[in-house]
C-alpha positions as CSV (number, residue, x, y, z in Angstrom):
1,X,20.6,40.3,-57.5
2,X,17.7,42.4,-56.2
3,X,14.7,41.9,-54.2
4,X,11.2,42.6,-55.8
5,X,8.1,41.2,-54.5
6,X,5.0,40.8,-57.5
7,X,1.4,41.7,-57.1
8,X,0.2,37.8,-57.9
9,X,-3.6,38.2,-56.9
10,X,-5.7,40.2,-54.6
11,X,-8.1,38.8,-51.5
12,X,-11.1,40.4,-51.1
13,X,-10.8,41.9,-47.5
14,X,-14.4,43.5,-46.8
15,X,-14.9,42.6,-43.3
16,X,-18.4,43.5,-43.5
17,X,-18.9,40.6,-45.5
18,X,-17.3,38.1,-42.7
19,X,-19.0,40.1,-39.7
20,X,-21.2,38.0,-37.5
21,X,-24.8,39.4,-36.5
22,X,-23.9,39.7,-33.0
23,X,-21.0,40.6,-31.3
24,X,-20.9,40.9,-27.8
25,X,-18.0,41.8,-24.9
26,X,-18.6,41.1,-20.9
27,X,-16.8,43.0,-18.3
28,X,-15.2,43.6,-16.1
29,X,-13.2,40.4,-16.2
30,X,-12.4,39.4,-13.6
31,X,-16.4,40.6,-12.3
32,X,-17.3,40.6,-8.6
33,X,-21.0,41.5,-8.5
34,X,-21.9,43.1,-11.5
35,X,-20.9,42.5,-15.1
36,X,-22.3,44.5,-17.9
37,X,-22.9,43.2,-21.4
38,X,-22.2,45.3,-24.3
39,X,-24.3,44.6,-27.5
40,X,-23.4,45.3,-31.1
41,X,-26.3,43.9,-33.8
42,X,-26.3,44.3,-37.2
43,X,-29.9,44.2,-37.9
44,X,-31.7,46.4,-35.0
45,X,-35.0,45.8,-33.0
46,X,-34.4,42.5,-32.7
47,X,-35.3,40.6,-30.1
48,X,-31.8,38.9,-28.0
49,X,-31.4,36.9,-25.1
50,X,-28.5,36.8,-22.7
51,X,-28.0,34.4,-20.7
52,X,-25.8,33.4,-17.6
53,X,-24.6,29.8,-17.8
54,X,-22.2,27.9,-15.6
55,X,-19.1,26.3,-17.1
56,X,-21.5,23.0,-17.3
57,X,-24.0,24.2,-19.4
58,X,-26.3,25.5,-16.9
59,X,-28.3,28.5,-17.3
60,X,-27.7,30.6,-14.2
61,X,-29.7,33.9,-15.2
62,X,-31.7,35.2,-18.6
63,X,-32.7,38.7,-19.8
64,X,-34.6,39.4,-22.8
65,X,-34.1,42.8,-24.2
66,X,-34.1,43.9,-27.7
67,X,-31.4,44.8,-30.1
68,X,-31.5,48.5,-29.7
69,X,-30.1,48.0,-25.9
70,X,-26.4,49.0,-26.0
71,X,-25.6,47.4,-22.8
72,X,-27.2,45.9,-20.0
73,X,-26.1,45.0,-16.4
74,X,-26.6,41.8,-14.8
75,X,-26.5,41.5,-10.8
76,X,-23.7,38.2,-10.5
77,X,-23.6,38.7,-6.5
78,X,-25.6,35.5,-6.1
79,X,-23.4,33.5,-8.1
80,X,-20.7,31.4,-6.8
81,X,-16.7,32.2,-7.4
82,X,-15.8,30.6,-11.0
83,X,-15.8,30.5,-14.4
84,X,-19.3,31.5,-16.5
85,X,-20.1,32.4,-20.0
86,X,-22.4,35.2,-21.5
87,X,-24.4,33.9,-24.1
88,X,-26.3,35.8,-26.3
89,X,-29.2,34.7,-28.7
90,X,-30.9,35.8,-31.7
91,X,-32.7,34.5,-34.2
92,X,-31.2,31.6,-35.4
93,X,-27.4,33.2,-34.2
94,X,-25.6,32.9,-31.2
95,X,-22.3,34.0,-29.3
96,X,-20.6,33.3,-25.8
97,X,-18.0,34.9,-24.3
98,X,-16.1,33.4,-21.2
99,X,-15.5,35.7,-17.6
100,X,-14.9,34.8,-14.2
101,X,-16.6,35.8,-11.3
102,X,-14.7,36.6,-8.3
């Protein structure tokens, strides 16, 4: 007996295709007073806000900036110790990303 594996059918596996709009990553994680937010956009000049929320809901800090902003930093020190999430808002998309500040 010998072992084959058979080509059955193929997936299509352009990620491109599955990409969402926005994409963003917050760090350091842990932060202490500063945390930068690094932006990747698919469609440029467009206008995004980030936002600062608590873990209820609350919306601590917001920055408007547009799309061709690669990163921005965001002064925390005034926040208390605890969990926040980045949010980040454009058009009719939208992304969070958990971090805790120390």
């Amino acid at each position: 007996m010998t072992n084959s594996i058979d080509l059955i059918s193929s997936m299509d596996t352009d990620l491109k295709k599955y990409t969402h709009p926005i994409r963003i990553k917050a760090g350091p994680n842990p932060a202490f007073n500063t945390i930068y937010i690094y932006i990747e956009m698919l469609q440029p000049n467009q206008e995004i806000t980030i936002s600062i929320l608590s873990n209820t809901g609350n919306v601590m800090q917001t920055v408007k900036t547009n799309s061709s902003a690669q990163s921005i930093k965001i002064d925390i020190s005034s926040l208390v110790n605890g969990t926040y999430f980045v949010q980040a808002i454009s058009g009719n998309n939208r992304v969070s990303q958990q971090f805790v500040k120390h």
